[in-house]
C-alpha angles and dihedrals in degrees: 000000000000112000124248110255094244080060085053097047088053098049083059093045098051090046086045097064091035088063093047090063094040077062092055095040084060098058087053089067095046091056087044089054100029112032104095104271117156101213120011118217128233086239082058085055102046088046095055079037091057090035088060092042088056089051090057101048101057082040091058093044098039082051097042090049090051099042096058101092100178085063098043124088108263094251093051090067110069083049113049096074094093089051098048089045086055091054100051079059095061089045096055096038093057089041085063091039092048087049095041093050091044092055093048090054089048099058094042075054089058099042089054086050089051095046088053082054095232116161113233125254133189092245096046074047093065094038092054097042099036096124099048115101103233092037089140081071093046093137091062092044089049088060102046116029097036094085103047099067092126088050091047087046074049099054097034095063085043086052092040091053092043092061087042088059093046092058089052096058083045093052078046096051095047083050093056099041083050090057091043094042087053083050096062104039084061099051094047092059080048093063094042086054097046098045080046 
């Protein structure tokens, strides 16, 4: 059953305000990296790491409810494209910051490790790397990425900023199908008058 456009309307408002504080909860990361803290803590890195899951899940079920074209009013349809391909953005630009922010806890992991003075195993290895992707090469991980913590802070506030400015276009594009979709509602009661 298609949904009536004033559903519509309200799907777009609830994920509206969903993505404003998703503005605001990403300043929040950018103050956590980039304030001038000297250390940051694990608990600094979970909560940037539950801030992004919470992106991507109101990414993935904005995108799902749009994408369904049997459920959306007819005109909805022709116009929705620049928002889903807005979307995907968001997705893939969270995939690289999870991943970014995983592998920067996971090297201030390894630097505490070192500071102990422990020497590393195979099995400490796949504890500490056990949220990066390709943790079965770590030793390979462990000689390459460890010495570039202030590149991958680097590239973590230019990521940060990237899916801030992606939120916005998403905030832009609802926006834009509102106005259309207004549009449309008026001329159609145009037309109704008119054939009356």
């Amino acid at each position: 059953m298609r949904q009536e456009l004033t559903e519509f309307f309200d799907l777009l408002f609830k994920f509206n305000a969903v993505i404003n504080d998703t503005q605001k909860e990403l300043q929040t990361i950018d103050i956590l990296f980039f304030s001038r803290q000297p250390v940051l803590s694990p608990n600094d890195f979970e909560k940037a790491l539950e801030c992004l899951d919470r992106i991507d899940e109101w990414s993935r079920q904005f995108h799902s409810s749009i994408r369904q074209s049997i459920q959306l009013p007819l005109v909805v349809i022709p116009l929705r494209l620049p928002l889903l391909m807005t979307l995907l953005d968001v997705q893939a630009q969270v995939a690289k910051l999870k991943y970014l922010v995983t592998l920067q806890r996971e090297v201030m992991l390894w630097n505490d490790v070192q500071r102990e003075g422990v020497k590393l195993s195979p099995d400490l290895a796949s504890e500490l790397f056990c949220y990066v992707p390709f943790h079965n090469i770590w030793y390979s991980i462990m000689w390459s990425s460890f010495y570039l913590t202030v590149e991958r802070l680097v590239a973590i506030q230019q990521g940060v900023e990237k899916l801030r400015l992606h939120c916005e276009e998403v905030l832009e594009q609802i926006d834009i199908l509102m106005e259309k979709l207004r549009y449309e509602r008026h001329r159609a009661r145009f037309d109704k008058r008119v054939l009356i």
